[in-house]
Backbone and ligand atoms as CSV (ligand in chain L), in Angstrom:
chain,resi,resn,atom,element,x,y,z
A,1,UNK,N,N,14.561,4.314,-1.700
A,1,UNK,CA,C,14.687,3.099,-0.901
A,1,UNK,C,C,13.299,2.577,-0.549
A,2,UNK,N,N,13.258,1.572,-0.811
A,2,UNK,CA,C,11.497,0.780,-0.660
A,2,UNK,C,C,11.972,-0.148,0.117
A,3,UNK,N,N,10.085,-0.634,1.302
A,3,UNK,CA,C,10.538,-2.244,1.426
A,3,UNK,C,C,10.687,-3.199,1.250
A,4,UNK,N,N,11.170,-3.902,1.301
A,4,UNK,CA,C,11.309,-5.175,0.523
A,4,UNK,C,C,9.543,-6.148,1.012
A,5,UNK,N,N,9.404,-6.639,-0.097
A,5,UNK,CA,C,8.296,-6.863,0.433
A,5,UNK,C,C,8.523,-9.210,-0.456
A,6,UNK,N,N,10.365,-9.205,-0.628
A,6,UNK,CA,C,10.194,-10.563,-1.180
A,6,UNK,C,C,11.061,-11.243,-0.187
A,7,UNK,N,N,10.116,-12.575,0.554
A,7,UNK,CA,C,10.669,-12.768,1.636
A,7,UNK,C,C,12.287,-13.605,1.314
A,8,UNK,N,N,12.696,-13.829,0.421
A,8,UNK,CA,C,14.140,-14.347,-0.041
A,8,UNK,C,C,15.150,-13.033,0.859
A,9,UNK,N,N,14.620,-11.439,0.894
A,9,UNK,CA,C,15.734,-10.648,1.326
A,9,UNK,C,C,15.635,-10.902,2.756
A,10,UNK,N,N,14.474,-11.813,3.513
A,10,UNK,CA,C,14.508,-11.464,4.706
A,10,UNK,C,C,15.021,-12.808,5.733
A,11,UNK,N,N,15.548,-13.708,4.657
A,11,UNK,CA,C,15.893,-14.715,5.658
A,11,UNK,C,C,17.609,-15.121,5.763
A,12,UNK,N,N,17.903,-13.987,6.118
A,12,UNK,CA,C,19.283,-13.893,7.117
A,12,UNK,C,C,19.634,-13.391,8.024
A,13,UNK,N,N,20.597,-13.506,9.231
A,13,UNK,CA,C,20.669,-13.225,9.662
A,13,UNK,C,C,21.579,-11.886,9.611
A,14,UNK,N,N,21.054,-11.171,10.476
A,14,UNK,CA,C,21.893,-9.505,10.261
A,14,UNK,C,C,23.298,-9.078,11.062
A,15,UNK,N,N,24.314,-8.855,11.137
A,15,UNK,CA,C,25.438,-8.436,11.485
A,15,UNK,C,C,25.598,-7.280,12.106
A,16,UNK,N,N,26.332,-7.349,13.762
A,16,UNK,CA,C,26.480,-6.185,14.464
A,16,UNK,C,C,27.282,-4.994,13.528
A,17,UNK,N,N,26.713,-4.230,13.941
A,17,UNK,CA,C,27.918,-2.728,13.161
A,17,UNK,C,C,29.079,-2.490,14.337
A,18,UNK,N,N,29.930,-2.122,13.993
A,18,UNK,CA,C,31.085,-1.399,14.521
A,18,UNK,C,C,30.987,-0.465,15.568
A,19,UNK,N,N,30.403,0.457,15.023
A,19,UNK,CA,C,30.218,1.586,15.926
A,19,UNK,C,C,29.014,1.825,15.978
A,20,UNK,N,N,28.555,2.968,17.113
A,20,UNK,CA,C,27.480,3.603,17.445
A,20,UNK,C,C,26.862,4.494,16.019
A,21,UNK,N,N,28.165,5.566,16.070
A,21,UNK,CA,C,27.879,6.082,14.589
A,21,UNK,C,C,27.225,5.822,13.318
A,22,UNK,N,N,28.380,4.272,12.959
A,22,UNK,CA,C,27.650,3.850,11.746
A,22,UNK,C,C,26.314,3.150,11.956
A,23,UNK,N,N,25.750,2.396,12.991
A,23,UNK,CA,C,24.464,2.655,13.489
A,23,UNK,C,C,23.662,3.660,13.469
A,24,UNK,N,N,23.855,4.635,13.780
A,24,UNK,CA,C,23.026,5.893,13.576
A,24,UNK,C,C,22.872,6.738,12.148
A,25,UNK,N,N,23.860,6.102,11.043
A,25,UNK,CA,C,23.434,6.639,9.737
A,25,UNK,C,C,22.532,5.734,8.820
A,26,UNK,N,N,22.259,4.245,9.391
A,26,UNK,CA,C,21.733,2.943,9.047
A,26,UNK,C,C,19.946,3.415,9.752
A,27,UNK,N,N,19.846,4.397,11.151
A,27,UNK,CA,C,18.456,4.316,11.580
A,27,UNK,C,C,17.768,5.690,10.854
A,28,UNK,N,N,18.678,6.530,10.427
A,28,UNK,CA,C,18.465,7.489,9.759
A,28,UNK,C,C,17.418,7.314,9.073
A,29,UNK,N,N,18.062,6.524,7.865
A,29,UNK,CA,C,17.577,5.842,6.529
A,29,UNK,C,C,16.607,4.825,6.880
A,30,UNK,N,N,16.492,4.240,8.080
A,30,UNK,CA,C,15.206,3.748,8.115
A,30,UNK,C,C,13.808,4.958,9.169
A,31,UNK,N,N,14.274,5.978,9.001
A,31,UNK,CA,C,13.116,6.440,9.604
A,31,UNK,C,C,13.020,7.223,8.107
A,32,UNK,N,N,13.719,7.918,7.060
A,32,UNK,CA,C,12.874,8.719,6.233
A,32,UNK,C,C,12.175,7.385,5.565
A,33,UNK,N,N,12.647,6.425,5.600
A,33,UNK,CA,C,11.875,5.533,4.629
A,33,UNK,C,C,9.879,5.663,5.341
A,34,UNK,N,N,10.319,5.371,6.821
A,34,UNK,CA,C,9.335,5.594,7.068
A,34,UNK,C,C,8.187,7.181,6.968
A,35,UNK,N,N,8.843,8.407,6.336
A,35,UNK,CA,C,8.175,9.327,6.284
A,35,UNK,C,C,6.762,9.522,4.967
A,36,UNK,N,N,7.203,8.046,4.055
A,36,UNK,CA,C,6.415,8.743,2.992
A,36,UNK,C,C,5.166,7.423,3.144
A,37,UNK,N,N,3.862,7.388,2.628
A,37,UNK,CA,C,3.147,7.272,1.908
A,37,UNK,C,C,2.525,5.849,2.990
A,38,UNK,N,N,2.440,4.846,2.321
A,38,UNK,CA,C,1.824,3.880,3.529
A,38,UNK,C,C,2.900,3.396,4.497
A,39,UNK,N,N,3.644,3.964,4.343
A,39,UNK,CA,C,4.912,3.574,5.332
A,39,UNK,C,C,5.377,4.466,6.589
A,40,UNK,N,N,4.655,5.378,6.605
A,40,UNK,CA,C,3.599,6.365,7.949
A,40,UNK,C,C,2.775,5.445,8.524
A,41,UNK,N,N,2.357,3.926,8.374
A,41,UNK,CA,C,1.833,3.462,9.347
A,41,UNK,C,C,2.769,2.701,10.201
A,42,UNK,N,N,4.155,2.400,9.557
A,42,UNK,CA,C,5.155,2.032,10.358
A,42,UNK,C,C,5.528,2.302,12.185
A,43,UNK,N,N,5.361,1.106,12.836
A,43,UNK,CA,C,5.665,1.393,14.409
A,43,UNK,C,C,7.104,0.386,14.246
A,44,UNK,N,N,7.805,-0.050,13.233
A,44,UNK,CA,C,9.288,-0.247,13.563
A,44,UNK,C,C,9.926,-0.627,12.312
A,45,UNK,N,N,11.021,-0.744,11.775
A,45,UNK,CA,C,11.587,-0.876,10.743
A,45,UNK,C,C,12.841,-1.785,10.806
A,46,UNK,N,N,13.237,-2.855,10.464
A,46,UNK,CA,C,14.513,-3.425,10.489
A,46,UNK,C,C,14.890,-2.977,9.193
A,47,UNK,N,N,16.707,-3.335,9.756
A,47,UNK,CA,C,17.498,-2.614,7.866
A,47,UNK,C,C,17.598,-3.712,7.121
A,48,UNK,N,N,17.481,-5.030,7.389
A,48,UNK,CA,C,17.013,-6.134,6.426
A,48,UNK,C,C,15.824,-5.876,5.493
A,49,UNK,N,N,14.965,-5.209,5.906
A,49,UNK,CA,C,13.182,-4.881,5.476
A,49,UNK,C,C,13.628,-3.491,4.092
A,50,UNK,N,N,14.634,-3.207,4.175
A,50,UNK,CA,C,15.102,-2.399,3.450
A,50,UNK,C,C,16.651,-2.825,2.702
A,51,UNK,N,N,16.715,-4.313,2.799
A,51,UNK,CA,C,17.724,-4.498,1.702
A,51,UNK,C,C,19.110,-4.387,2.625
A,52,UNK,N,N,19.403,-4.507,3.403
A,52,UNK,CA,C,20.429,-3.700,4.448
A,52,UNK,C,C,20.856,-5.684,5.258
A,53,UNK,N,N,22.323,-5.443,5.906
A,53,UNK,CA,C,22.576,-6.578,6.539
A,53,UNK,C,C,22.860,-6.104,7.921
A,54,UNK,N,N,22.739,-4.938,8.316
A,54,UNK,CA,C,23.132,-5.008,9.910
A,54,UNK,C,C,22.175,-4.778,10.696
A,55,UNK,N,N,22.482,-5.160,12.231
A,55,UNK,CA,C,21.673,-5.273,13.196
A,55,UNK,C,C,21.218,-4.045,13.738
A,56,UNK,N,N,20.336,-3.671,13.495
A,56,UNK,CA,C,19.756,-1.890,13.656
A,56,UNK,C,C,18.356,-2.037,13.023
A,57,UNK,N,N,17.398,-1.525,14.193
A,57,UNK,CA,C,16.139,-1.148,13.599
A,57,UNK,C,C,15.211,0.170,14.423
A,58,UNK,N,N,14.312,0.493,14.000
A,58,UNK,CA,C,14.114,1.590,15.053
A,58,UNK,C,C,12.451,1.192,15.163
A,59,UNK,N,N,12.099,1.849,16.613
A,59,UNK,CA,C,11.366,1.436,17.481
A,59,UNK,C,C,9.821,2.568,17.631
A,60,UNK,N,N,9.044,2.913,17.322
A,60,UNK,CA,C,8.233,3.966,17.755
A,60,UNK,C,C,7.560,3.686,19.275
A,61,UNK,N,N,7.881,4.907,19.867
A,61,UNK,CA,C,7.639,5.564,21.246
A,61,UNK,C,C,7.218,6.601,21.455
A,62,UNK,N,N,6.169,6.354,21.841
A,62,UNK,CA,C,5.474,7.844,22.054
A,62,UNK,C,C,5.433,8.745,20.883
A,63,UNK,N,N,5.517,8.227,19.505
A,63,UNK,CA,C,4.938,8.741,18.530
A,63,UNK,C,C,6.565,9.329,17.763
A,64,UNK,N,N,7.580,8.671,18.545
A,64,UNK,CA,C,8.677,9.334,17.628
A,64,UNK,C,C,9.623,7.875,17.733
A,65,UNK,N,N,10.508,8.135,16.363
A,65,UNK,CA,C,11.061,6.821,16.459
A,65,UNK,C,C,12.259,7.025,17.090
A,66,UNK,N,N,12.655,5.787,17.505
A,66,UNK,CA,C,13.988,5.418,18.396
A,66,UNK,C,C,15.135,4.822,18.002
A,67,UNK,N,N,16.605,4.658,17.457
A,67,UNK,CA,C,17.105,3.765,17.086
A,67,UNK,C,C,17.815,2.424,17.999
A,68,UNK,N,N,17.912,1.202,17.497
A,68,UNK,CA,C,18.198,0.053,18.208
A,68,UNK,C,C,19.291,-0.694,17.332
A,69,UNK,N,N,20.479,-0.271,18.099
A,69,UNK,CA,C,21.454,-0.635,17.464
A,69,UNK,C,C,22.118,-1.787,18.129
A,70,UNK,N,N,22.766,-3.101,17.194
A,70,UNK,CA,C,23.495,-4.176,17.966
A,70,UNK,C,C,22.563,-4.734,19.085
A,71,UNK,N,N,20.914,-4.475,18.928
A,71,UNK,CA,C,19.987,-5.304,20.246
A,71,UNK,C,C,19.973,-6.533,20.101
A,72,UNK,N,N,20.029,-6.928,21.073
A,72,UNK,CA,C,19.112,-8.587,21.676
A,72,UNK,C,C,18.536,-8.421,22.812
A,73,UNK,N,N,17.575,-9.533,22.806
A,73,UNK,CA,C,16.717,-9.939,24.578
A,73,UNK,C,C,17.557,-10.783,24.967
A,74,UNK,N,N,17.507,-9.865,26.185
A,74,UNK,CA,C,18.615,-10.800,27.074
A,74,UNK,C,C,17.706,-11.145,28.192
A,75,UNK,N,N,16.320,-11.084,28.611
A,75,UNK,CA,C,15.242,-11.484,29.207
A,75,UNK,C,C,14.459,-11.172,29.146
A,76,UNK,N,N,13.118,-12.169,29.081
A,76,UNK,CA,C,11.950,-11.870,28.673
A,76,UNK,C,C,10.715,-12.375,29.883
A,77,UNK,N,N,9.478,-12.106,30.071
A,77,UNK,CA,C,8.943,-12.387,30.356
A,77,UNK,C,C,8.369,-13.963,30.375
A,78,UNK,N,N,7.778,-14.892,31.347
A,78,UNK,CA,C,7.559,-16.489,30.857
A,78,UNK,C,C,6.173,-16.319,30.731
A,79,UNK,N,N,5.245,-15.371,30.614
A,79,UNK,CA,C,4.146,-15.040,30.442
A,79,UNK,C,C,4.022,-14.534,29.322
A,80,UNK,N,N,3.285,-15.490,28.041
A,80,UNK,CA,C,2.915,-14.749,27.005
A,80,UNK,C,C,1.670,-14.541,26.390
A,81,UNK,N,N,1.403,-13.760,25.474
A,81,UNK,CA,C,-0.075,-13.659,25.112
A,81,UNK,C,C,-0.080,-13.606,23.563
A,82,UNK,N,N,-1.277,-13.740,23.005
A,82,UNK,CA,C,-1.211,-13.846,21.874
A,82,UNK,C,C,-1.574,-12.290,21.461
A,83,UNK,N,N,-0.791,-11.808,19.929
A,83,UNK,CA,C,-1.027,-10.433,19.318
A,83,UNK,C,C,-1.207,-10.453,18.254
A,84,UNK,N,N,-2.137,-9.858,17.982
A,84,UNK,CA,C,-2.184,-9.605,16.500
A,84,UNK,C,C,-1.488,-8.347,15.547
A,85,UNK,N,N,-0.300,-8.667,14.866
A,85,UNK,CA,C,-0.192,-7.803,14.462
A,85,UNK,C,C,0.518,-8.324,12.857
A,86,UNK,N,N,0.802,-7.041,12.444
A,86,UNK,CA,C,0.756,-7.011,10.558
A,86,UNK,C,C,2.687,-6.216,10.824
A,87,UNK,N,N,2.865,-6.526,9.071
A,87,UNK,CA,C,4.548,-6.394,9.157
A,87,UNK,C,C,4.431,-5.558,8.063
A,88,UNK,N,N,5.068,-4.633,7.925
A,88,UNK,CA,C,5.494,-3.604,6.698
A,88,UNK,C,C,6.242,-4.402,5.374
A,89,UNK,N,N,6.614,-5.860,5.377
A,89,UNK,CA,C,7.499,-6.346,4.583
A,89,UNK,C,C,5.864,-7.011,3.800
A,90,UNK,N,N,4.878,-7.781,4.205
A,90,UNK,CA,C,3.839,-8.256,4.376
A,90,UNK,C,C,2.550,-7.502,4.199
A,91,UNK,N,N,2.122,-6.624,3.014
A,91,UNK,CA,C,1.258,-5.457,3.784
A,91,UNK,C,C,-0.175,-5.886,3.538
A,92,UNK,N,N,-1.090,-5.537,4.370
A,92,UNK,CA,C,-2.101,-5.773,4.357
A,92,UNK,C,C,-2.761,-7.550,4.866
A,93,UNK,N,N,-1.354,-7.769,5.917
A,93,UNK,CA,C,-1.931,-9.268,6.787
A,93,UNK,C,C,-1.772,-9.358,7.963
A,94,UNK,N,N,-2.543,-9.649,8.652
A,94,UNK,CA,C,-2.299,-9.433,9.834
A,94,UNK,C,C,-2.619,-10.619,10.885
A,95,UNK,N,N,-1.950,-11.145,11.723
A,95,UNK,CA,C,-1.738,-12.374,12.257
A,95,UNK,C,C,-1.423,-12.513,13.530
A,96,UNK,N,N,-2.054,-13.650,14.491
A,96,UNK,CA,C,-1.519,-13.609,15.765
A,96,UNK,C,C,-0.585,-14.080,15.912
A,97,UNK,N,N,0.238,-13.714,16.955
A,97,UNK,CA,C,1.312,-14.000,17.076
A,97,UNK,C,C,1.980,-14.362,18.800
A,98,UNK,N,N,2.454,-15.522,19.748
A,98,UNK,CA,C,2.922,-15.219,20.380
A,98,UNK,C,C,3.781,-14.610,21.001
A,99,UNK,N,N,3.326,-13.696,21.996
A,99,UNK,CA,C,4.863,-12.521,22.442
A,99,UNK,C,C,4.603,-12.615,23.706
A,100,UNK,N,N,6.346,-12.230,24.255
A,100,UNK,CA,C,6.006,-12.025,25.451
A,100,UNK,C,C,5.281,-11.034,25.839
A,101,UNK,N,N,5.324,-10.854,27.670
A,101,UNK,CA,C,4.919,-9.588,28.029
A,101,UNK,C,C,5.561,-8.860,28.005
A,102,UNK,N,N,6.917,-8.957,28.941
A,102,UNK,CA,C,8.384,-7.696,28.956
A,102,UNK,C,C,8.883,-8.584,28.001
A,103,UNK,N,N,9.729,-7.894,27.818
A,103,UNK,CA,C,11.239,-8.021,27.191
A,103,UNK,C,C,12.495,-7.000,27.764
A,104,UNK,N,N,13.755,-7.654,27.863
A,104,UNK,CA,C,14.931,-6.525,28.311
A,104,UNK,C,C,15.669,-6.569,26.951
A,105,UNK,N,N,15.721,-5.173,26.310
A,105,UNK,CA,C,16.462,-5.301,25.136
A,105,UNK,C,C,18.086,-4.822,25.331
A,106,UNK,N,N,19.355,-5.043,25.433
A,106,UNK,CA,C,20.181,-4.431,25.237
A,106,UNK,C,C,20.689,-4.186,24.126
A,107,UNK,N,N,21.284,-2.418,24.159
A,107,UNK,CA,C,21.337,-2.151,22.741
A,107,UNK,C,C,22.474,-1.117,22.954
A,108,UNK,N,N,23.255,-0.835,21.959
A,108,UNK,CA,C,24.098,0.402,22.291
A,108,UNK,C,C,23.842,1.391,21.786
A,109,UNK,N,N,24.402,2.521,22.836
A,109,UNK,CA,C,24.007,3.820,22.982
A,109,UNK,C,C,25.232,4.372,22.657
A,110,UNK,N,N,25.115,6.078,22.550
A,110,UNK,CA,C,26.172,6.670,22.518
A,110,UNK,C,C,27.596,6.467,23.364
A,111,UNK,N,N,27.338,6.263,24.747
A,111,UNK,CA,C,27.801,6.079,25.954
A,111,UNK,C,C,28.517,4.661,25.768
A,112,UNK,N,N,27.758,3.581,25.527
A,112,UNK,CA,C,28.300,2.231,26.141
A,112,UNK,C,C,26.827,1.401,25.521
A,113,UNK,N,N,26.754,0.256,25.606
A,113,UNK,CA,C,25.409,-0.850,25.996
A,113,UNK,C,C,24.533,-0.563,27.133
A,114,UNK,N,N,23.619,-0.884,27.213
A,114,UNK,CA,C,22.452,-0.488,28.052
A,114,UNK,C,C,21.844,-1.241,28.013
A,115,UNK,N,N,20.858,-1.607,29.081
A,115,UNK,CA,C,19.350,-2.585,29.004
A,115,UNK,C,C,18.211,-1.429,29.056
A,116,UNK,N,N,16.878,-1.990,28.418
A,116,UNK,CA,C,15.959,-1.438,28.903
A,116,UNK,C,C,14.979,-2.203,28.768
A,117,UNK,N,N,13.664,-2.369,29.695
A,117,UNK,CA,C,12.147,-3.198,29.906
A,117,UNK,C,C,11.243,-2.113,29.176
A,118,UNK,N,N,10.848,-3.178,28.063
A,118,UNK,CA,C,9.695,-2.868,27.341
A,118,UNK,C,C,8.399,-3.556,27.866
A,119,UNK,N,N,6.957,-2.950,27.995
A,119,UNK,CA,C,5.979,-4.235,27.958
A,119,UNK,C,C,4.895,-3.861,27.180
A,120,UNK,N,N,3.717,-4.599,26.892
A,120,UNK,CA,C,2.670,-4.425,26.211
A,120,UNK,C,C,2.860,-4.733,24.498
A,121,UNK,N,N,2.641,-3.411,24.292
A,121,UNK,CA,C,2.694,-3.483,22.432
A,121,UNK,C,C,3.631,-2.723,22.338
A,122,UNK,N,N,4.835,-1.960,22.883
A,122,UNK,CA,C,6.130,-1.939,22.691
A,122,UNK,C,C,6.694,-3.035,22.943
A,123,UNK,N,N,6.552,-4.167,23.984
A,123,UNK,CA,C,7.418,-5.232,23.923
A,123,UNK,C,C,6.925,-5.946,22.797
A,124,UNK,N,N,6.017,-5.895,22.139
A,124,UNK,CA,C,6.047,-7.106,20.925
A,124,UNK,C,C,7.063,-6.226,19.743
A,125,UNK,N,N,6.709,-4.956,19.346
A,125,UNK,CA,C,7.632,-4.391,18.561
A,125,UNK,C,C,8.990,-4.786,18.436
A,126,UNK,N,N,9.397,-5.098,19.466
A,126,UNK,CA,C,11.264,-4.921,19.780
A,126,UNK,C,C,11.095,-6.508,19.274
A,127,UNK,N,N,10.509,-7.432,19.769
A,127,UNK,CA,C,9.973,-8.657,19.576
A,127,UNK,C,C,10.145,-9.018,18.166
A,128,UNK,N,N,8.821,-8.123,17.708
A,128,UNK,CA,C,9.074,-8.272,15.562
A,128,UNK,C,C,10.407,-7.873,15.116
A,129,UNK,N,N,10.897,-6.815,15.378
A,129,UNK,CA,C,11.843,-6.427,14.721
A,129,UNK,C,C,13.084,-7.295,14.713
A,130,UNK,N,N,13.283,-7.902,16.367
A,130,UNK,CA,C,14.422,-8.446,16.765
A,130,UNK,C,C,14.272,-9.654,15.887
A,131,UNK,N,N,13.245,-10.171,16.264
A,131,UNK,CA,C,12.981,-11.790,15.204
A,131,UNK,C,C,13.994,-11.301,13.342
A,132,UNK,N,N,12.891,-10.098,13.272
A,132,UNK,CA,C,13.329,-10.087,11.021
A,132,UNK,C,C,15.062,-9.808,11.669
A,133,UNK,N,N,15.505,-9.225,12.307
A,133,UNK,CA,C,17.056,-9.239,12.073
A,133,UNK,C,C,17.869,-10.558,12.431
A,134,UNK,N,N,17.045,-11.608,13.057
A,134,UNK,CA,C,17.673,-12.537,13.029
A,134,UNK,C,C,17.468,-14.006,11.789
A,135,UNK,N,N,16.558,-13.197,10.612
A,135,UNK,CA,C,15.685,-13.471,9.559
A,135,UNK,C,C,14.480,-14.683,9.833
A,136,UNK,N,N,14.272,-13.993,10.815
A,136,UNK,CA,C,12.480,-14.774,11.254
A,136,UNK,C,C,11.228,-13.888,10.737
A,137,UNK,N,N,10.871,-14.311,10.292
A,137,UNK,CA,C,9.463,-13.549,9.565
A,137,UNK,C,C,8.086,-13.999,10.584
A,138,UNK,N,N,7.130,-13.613,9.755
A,138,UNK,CA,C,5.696,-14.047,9.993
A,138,UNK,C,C,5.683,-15.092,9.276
A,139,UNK,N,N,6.461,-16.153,8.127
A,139,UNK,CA,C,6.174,-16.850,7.672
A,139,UNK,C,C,7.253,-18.112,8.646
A,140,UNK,N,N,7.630,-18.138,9.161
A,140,UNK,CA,C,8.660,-19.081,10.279
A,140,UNK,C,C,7.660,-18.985,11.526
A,141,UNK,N,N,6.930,-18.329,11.478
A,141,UNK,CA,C,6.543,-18.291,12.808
A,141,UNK,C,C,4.840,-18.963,12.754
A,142,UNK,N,N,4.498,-19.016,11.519
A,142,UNK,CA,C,3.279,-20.125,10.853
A,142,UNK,C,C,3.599,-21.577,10.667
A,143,UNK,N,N,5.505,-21.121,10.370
A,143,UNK,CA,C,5.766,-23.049,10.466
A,143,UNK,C,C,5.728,-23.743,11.886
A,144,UNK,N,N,6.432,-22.466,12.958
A,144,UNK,CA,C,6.246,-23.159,14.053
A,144,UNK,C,C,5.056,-23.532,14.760
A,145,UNK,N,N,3.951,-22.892,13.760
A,145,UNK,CA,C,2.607,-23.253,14.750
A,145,UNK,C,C,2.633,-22.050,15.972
A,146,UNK,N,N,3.391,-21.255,15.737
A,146,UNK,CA,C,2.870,-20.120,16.825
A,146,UNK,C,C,1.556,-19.281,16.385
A,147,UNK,N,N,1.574,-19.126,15.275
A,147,UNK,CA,C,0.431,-18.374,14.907
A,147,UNK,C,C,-0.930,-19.266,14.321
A,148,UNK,N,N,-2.099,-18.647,14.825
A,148,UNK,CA,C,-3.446,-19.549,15.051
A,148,UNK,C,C,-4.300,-18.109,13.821
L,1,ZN,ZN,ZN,7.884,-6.921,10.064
């Protein structure tokens, strides 16, 4: 499984999964992807970025990844800053980008849905990822003139 690196796979939008479960065999497969070769520099992965249509991507925290299943921001910070950062679909570009500061992502868990406040350079992560599953790239985000 490779990433897709042709932006035609990345402009759709991605579809909630069913269950928690089948979420969790979808973040699986995006963390060994992330085990091999330049894809160890990976801090998040959507399953679009890998050919995939549902809403699930996983998150690095504290040096281990997280899965994010069925997320959206459901509030964000009105304070934003500009970031520079580069996309695993994209390799070797790297671009500013407006993000917020927080973000509240809800996502489901084993249990039920949950919120949680991200900020800094975890809130832009949840940020990138959430954008490619709703098939927003770094290249939509040059049309809007967000990126300088
Ligand atoms: Zn990306």
């Amino acid at each position: 499984m490779r990433i897709t690196t042709n932006i035609k796979d990345l402009n759709f939008k991605c579809s909630d999964v069913e269950t928690y479960e089948q979420g969790i065999i979808i973040a699986k497969k995006l963390i060994i992807v992330c085990m091999f070769g330049n894809n160890k520099n990976a801090v998040g992965l959507a399953h679009n970025q890998i050919r995939g249509n549902k809403n699930v991507y996983i998150a690095k925290s504290k040096n281990t990844f997280r899965p994010f299943i069925n997320a959206s921001i459901v509030d964000a910070s009105e304070e934003i800053f500009e970031h520079k950062e580069g996309c695993m679909s994209f390799p070797n570009k790297y671009n500013s980008v407006t993000r917020h500061k927080w973000v509240k992502v809800n996502h489901l868990i084993k249990d039920g849905y949950v919120t949680e406040t991200f900020t800094g350079f975890e809130a832009c992560i949840h940020q990138h990822e959430i954008d490619h599953l709703k098939g927003i790239d770094i290249h939509h985000k040059i049309k809007e003139g967000a990126i300088k």
